[in-house]
C-alpha positions, 0 to 999 in steps of 0.5 A, a space after each residue: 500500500 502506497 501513499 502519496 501526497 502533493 499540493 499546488 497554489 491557486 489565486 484566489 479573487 475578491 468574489 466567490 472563485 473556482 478553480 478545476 483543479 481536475 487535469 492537476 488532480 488526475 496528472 498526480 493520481 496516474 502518476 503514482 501508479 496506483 491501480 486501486 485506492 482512493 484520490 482525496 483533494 483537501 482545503 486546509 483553508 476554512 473559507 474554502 471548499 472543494 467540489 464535484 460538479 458538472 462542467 457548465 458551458 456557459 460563464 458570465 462576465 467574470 467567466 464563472 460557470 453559469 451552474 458555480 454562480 447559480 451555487 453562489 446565488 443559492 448560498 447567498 440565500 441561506 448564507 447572506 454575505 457578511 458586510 457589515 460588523 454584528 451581522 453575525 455573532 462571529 467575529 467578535 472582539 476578542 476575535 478581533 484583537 488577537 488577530 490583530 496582534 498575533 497575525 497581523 490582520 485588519 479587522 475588515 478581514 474578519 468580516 467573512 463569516 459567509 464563507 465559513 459557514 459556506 464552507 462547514 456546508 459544502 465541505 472541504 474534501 472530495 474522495 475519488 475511488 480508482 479503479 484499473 488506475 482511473 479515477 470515478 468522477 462519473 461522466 461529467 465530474 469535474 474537481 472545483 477548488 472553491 475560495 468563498 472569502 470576498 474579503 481579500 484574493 489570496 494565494 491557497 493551497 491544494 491539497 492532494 493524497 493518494 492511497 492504494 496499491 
């Protein structure tokens, strides 16, 4: 039994973002040689999910996928997009000033309480099997690595293992 591990960056953008990580994801997992086990893509990131989804051939302005922006508009429905401070219990000021003095953050920062709670929602791992060395993502699986912080575009990692023999 063999396992594996890799990670690559994405940059992230001041909106909801996604990123097909699949063609990364495969690349990896078929170079491993594994024949049978297991894929998992992983957010080490607490705003940030990732997903199995169809592709969807039409985007908008921004060139996100119709079918992602319908995801989004649903989740600003259950999850409003955190604006303003008290929206929501978190953060709070205790919150505030560690983040300030231990890691230097600006209180606005914080203000992306959304994209924690979307991420709890969606989760922030996929697991793949493989078989005969080819993943299953079924006929129009696609791996989206999804950055719901609108608060600041930043450098994520992606995360990879893979387990089997």
């Amino acid at each position: 039994m063999g396992v594996y591990n890799t990670h690559f960056e994405i940059q992230s953008d001041t909106r909801p973002t996604f990123h097909n990580v699949t063609k990364e994801v495969k690349e990896f997992a078929e170079g491993t040689g594994i024949r049978q086990g297991i894929v998992l893509v992983y957010s080490q990131h607490t705003t940030c999910s990732v997903l199995i989804q169809e592709q969807s051939d039409d985007v908008d302005y921004f060139g996100e996928q119709f079918l992602l922006q319908d995801m989004v508009q649903v989740l600003d429905h259950l999850i409003p997009r955190c604006i303003t401070q008290g929206q929501y219990l978190h953060p709070g000021p205790k919150h505030i000033e560690i983040a300030r003095k231990e890691r230097g953050e600006e209180a606005w920062w914080s203000l992306n309480t959304d994209a924690h709670l979307r991420s709890v929602l969606l989760g922030r791992s996929v697991t793949i099997p493989v078989e005969d060395g080819k993943m299953h993502l079924g006929e129009f699986g696609v791996i989206y690595f999804a950055d719901f912080d609108q608060v600041r575009a930043r450098t994520r990692t992606v995360r990879v293992t893979v387990l089997g023999e």
